[in-house]
C-alpha positions in Angstrom: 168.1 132.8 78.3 168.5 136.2 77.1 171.8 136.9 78.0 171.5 140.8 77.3 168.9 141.4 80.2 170.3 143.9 83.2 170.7 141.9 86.2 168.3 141.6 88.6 168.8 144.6 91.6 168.1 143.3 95.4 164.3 144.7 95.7 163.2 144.5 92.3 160.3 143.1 91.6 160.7 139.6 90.3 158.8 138.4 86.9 157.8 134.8 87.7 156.4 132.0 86.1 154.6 129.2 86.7 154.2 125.6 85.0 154.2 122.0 85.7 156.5 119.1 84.7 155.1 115.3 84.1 157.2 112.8 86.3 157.9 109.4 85.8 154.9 108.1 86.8 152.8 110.9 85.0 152.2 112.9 87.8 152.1 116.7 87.1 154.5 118.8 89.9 153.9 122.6 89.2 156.6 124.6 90.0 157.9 128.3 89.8 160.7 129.8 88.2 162.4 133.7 88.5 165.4 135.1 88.0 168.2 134.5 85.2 170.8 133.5 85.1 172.3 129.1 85.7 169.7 127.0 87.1 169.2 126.4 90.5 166.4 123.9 92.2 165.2 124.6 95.7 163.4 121.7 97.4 161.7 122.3 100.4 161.2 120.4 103.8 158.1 119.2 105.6 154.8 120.7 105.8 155.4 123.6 103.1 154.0 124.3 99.5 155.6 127.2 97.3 152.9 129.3 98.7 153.8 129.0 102.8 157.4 128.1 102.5 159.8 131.1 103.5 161.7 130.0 100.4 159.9 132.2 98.7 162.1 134.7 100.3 165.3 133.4 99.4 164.4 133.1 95.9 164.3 136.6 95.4 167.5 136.9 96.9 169.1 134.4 94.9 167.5 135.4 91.4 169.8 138.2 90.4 172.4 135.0 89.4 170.6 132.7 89.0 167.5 130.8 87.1 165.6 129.7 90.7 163.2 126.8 90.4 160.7 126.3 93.1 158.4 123.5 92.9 155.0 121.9 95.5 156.7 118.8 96.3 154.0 115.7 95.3 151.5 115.7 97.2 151.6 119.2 98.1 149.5 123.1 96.4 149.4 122.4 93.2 151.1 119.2 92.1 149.5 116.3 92.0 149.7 112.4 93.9 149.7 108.8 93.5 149.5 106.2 94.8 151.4 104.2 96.5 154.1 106.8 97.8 158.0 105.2 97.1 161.0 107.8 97.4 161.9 106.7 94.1 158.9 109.0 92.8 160.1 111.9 94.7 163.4 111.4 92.8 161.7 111.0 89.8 160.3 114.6 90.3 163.3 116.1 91.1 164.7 114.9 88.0 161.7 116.5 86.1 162.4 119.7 87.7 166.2 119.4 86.4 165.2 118.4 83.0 163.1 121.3 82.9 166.1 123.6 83.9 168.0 122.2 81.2 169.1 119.2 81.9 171.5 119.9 84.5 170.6 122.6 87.8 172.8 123.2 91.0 170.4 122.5 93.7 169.5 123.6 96.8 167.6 121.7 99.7 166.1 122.0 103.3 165.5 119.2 106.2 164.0 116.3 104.9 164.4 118.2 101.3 167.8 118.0 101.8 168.2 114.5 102.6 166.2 114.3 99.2 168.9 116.1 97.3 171.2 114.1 98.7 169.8 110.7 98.0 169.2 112.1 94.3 172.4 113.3 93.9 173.9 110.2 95.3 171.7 108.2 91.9 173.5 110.1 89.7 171.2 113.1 88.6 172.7 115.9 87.0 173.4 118.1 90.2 176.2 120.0 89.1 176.2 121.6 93.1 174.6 120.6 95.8 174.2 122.6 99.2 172.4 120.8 102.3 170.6 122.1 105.0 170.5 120.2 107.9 169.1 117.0 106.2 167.8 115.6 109.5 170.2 112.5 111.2 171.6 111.4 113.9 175.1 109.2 114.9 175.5 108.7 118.6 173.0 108.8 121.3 172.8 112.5 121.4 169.2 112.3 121.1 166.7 108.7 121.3 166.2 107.5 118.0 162.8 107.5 116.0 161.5 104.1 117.5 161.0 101.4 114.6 157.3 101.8 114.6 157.0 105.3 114.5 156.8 105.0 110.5 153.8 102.6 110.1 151.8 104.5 112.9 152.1 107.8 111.5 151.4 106.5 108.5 148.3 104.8 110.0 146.8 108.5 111.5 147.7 110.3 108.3 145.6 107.6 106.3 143.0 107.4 108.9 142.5 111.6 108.2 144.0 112.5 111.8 146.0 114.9 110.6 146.2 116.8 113.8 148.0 113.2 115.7 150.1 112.9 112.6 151.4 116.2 113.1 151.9 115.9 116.8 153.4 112.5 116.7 156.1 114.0 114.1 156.6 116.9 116.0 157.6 114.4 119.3 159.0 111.7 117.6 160.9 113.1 114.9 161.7 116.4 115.3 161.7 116.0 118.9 160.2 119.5 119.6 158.9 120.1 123.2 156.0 118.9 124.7 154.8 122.6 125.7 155.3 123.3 121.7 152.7 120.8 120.4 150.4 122.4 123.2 150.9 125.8 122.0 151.4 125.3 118.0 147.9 123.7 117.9 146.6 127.2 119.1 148.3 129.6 116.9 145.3 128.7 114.5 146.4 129.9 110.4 149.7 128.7 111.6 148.2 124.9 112.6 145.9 125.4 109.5 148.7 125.2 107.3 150.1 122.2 108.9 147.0 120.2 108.5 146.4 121.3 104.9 149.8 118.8 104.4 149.7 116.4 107.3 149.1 113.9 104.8 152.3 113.9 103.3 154.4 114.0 106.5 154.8 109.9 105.8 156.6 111.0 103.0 158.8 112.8 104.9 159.2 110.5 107.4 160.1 107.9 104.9 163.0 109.8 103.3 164.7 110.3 106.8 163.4 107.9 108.9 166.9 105.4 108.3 169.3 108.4 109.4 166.9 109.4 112.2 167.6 105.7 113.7 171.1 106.2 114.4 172.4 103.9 112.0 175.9 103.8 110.5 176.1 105.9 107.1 177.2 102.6 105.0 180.9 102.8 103.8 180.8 104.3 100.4 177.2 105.0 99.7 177.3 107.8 98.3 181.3 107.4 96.5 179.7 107.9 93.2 178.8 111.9 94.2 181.1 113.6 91.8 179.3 117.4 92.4 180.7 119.8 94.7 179.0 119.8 98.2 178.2 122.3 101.2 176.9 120.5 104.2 175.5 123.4 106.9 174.2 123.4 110.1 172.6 125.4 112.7 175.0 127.2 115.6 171.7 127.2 117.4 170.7 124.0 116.9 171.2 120.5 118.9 174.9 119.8 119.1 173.7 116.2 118.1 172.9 117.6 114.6 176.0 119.3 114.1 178.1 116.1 114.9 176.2 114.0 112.5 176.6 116.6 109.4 180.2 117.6 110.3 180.3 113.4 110.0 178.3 113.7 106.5 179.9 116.0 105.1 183.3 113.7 106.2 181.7 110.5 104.2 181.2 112.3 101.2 183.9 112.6 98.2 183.8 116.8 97.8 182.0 118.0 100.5 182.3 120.8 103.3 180.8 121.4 106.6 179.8 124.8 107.6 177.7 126.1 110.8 175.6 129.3 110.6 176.0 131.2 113.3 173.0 132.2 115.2 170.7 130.1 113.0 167.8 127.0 113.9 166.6 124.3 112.0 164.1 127.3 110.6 167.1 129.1 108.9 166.3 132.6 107.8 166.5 133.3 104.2 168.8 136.6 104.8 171.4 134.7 105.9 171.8 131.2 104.0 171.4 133.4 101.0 175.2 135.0 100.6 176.5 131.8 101.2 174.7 129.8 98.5 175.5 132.6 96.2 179.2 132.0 97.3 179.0 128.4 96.9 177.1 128.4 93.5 179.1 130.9 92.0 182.2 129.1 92.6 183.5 127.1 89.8 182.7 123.7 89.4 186.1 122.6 88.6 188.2 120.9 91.3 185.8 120.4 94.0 187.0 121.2 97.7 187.4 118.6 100.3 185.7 118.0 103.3 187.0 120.7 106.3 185.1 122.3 109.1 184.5 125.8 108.7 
């Protein structure tokens, strides 16, 4: 990295570029990278590619500091697939992506792209920080867990090319969203187009987070071995459930803190996770903050 180059101005066009990394298992991922500055990995949620996920607003706003990755999660644009799907492999590919940062990247995920991080981070990649947004779980009975079969039968309808069902069921069971919402969402047509274009991968999804989404105790000391530095954040607006199970993450975890975005959903907007990942990446790595509610 050229070291001399004038940082990047908030509106300035970005010069991005494009590429793909080989995971483990020799699939290509195909990613996109702007900015300067340390690396920094985004990994997005469910049903979104680099080219519909509203990361690619927050990457502009984050590319003044730093080196921002961006990458089609497997499955997804312009990466590739294969089969079977384990979770392993999506580790695999994150671990591409930081490899092709430099062998270490601060990283930043969403949702089920969070719990992702987490889980990666938590096998000892080289995450130097790691900030979570609302990786989806759930402690108490705040909200009816994902029954045991929901896994197998959406993965039944997503093989059996319903995508529409596969979508709905995931909307209901998982993300518990309305009933009057998966009436309505089907009808918002591009919106429902882009959903289908990726229903297929929403067992993937589902497989990542479907253990937290059961209400199942976080196992003493899974994640002890989590050296980096950790923000845990939730959504003011969101279900209070949510909030009490990442205020109790962030709690189990060995340098972690909890914040809550005012006046934010699940759907964060990029505007205003942005100044607080720049805080939280900027800081130093060295001794790493403990758990607290902010």
């Amino acid at each position: 990295m050229n070291a001399a180059k004038p940082p990047v101005r908030p509106g300035q066009a970005l010069s991005t570029t494009t590429g793909t990394v080989t995971s483990s298992d020799g699939t290509l991922i195909a990613f996109s990278r702007a900015g300067q500055g340390p690396p920094l990995v985004v990994v997005d949620g469910a049903l979104v590619s680099r080219a519909t996920s509203p990361n690619r607003k927050l990457a502009p706003l984050l590319a003044g500091r730093f080196t921002v990755y961006t990458y089609d999660r497997r499955g997804r644009g312009d990466s590739g697939d294969t089969a079977p799907y384990w979770v392993d492999r999506e580790i695999e590919d994150l671990a591409a992506m930081i490899a092709e940062a430099g062998g270490a990247a601060c990283v930043y995920g969403e949702s089920s792209g969070a719990t992702l991080a987490l889980e990666a981070a938590g096998r000892g990649l080289a995450i130097t920080r790691l900030a979570l947004w609302e990786p989806p779980m759930l402690i108490d009975g705040g909200r009816p867990p994902v029954p045991d079969d929901f896994l197998p039968r959406l993965r039944a309808l997503a093989a059996g090319g319903r995508r529409s069902a596969a979508i709905k069921l995931f909307m209901t069971d998982a993300i518990r969203t309305p009933a009057i919402a998966t009436v309505i969402a089907p009808l918002i047509v591009p919106l429902w187009a882009k959903f289908k274009a990726l229903a297929h991968t929403l067992p993937y999804d589902a497989a990542i987070t479907d253990d937290y989404l059961k209400g199942k105790p976080i196992p003493s000391g899974r994640w002890a071995e989590l050296a980096a530095p950790t923000l845990v954040m939730a959504a003011g607006k969101g279900p209070a459930w949510m909030r009490r199970a990442l205020e109790h993450l962030a709690g189990t975890l060995p340098a972690a803190r909890y914040q809550v975005l005012d006046g934010q959903t699940h759907q964060v907007r990029p505007k205003a996770v942005a100044p607080v990942l720049l805080s939280f990446f900027g800081q130093s790595t060295a001794g790493a903050p403990t758990a607290t509610a902010e």
